[in-house]
C-alpha positions as CSV (number, residue, x, y, z in Angstrom):
1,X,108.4,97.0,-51.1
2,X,110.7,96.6,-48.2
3,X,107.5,96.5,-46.3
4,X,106.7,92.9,-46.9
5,X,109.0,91.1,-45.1
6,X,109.6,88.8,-47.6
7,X,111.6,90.7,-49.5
8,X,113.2,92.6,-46.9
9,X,114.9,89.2,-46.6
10,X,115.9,89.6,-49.8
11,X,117.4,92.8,-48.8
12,X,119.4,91.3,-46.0
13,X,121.0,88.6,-48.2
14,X,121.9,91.1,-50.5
15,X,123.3,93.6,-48.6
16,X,126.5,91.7,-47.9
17,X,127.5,91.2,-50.9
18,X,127.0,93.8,-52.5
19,X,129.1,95.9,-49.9
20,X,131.9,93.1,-50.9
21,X,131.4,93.4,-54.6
22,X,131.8,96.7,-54.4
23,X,135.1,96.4,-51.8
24,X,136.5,94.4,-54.4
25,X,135.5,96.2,-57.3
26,X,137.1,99.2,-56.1
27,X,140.5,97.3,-54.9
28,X,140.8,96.8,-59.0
29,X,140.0,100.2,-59.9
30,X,142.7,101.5,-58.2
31,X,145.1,102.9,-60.8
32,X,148.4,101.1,-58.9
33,X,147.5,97.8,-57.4
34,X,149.7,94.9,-57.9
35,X,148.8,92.3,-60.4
36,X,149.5,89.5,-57.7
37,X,147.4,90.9,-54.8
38,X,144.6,91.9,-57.5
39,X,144.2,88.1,-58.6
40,X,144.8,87.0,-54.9
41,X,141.8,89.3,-53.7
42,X,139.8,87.8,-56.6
43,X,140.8,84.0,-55.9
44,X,140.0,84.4,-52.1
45,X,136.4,85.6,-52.9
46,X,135.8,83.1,-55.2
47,X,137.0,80.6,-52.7
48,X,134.7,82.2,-49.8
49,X,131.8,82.1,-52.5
50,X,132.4,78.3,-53.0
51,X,132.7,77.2,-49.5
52,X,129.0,78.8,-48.7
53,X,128.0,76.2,-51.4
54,X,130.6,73.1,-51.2
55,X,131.6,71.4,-48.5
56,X,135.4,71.1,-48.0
57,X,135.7,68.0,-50.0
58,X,134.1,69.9,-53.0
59,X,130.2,68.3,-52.5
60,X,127.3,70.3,-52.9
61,X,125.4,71.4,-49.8
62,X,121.9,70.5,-49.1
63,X,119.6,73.9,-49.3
64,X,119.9,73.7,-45.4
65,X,123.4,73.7,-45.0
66,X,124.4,76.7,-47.6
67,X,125.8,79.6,-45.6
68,X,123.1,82.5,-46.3
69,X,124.9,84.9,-44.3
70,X,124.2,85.2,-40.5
71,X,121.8,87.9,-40.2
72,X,120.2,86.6,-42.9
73,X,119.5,83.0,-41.6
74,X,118.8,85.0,-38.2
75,X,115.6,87.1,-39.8
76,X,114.9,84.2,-41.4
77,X,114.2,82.2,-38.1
78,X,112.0,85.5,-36.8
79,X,110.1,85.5,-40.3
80,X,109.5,81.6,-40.1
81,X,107.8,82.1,-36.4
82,X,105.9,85.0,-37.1
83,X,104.1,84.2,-40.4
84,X,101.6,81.1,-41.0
85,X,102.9,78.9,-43.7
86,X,106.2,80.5,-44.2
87,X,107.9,77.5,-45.0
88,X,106.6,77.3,-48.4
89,X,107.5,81.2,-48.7
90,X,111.4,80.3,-46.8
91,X,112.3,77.6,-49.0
92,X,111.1,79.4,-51.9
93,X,113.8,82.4,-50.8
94,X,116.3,80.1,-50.1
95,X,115.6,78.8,-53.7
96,X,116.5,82.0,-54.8
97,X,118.7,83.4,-53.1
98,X,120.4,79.7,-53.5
99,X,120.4,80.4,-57.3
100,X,121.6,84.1,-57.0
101,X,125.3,82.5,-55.2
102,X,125.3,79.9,-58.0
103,X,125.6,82.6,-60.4
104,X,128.1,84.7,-59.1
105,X,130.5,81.7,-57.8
106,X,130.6,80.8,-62.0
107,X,130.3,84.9,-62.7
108,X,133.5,85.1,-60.5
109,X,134.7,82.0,-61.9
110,X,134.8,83.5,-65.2
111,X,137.0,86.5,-64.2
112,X,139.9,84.4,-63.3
113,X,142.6,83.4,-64.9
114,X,143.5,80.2,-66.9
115,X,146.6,80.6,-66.0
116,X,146.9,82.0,-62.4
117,X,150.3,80.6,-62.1
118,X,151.6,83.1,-64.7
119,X,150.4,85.4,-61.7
120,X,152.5,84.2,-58.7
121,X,155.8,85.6,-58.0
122,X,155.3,88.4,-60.0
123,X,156.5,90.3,-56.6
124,X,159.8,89.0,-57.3
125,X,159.9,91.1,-60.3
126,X,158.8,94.2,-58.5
127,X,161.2,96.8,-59.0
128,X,161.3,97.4,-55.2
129,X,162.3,93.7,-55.1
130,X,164.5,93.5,-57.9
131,X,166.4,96.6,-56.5
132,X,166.8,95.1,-53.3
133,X,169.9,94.3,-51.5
134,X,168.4,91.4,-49.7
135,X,165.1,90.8,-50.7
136,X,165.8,89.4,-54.6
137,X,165.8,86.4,-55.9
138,X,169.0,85.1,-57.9
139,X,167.8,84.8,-61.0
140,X,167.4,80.7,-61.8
141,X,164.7,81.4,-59.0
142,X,162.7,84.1,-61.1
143,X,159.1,83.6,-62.1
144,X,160.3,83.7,-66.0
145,X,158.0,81.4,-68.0
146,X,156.8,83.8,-70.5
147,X,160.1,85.2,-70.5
148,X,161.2,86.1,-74.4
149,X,164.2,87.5,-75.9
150,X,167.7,86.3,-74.8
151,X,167.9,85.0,-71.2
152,X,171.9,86.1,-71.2
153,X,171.3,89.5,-71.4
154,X,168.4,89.7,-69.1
155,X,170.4,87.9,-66.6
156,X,173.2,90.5,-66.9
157,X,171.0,93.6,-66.7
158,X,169.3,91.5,-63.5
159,X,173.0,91.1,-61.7
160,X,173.5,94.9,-63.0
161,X,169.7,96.9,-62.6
162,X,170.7,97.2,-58.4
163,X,174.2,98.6,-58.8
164,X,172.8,101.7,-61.3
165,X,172.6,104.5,-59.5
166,X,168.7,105.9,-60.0
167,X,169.6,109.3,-57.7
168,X,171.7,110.1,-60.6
169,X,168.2,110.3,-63.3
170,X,166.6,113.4,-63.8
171,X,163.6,111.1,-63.8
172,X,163.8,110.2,-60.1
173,X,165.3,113.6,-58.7
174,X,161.6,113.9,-56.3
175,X,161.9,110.7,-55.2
176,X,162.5,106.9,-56.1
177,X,158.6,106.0,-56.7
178,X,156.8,103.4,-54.3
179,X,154.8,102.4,-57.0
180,X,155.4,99.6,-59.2
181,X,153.7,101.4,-62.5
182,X,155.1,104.9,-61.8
183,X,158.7,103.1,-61.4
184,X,158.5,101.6,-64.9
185,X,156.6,104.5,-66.9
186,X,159.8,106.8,-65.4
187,X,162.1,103.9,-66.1
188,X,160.7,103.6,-69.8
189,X,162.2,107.4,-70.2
190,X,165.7,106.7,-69.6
């Protein structure tokens, strides 16, 4: 198969980015990633998917100007001067391969949020943030809009959660955790 040189162009768009789907893919399956650098990682690669397709002001580009990938557009230029009527066979993987990034900018598309505002900030309400001495916000400057129960008391434990004394927990006696998720599971046992 990779003998036809047709589709070994089809294995040299591919290539790419699949080794990014798969970067990406395994960024989310690690067990303690933050929520906000997740959806960050995810935006960004939708953005880079777009911009091989739009231009900056958000037109389609012409078959000729989509950004195949370097190395592909490269053994494309060798393929095109070492077959007879390749241009028929080009534009026909272009086509294709044109098709394939349609499909997996509204693929990623779907994997985003509606609401990817809901998303930013929520390092502000990262326990290493909210313990800090000079890294936290006050808290009228918290990311709080799906923020139920009374705001009083959750204002008080904010102005109170830095001046506890975690060393004293049995819970933390190996260590105050760097990760967000182990900090809460422990903090859920107190």
């Amino acid at each position: 198969m990779l003998e036809d040189d047709a589709n070994r162009l089809y294995f040299v768009f591919l290539c790419p980015i699949v080794q990014e789907f798969e970067r990406i893919n395994a960024f989310f399956q690690l067990k303690n990633a933050e929520p906000e650098e997740l959806l960050k990682e995810l935006d960004l690669h939708h953005e880079s998917l777009k911009r091989r397709l739009y231009s900056s002001d958000g037109k389609m580009l012409s078959l000729e100007d989509v950004d195949f990938g370097a190395h592909f557009t490269n053994e494309m230029k060798k393929y095109q001067e070492s077959h007879e009527n390749s241009l028929r066979v080009s534009l026909d993987l272009k086509r294709r391969c044109y098709d394939f990034l349609m499909k997996l900018l509204d693929e990623v598309k779907m994997r985003l949020p509606n609401n990817k505002s809901a998303f930013k900030g929520m390092r502000w309400l990262a326990p290493k943030t909210v313990l800090s001495q000079t890294d936290r916000l006050v808290f009228s400057e918290l990311p709080l809009q799906q923020l139920m129960g009374n705001k009083n008391n959750i204002e008080n434990q904010y102005r109170k959660i830095m001046l506890h004394i975690w060393k004293e927990e049995d819970i933390f006696k190996d260590g105050f955790p760097s990760n967000d998720c182990l900090f809460l599971d422990r903090d859920k046992k107190i």
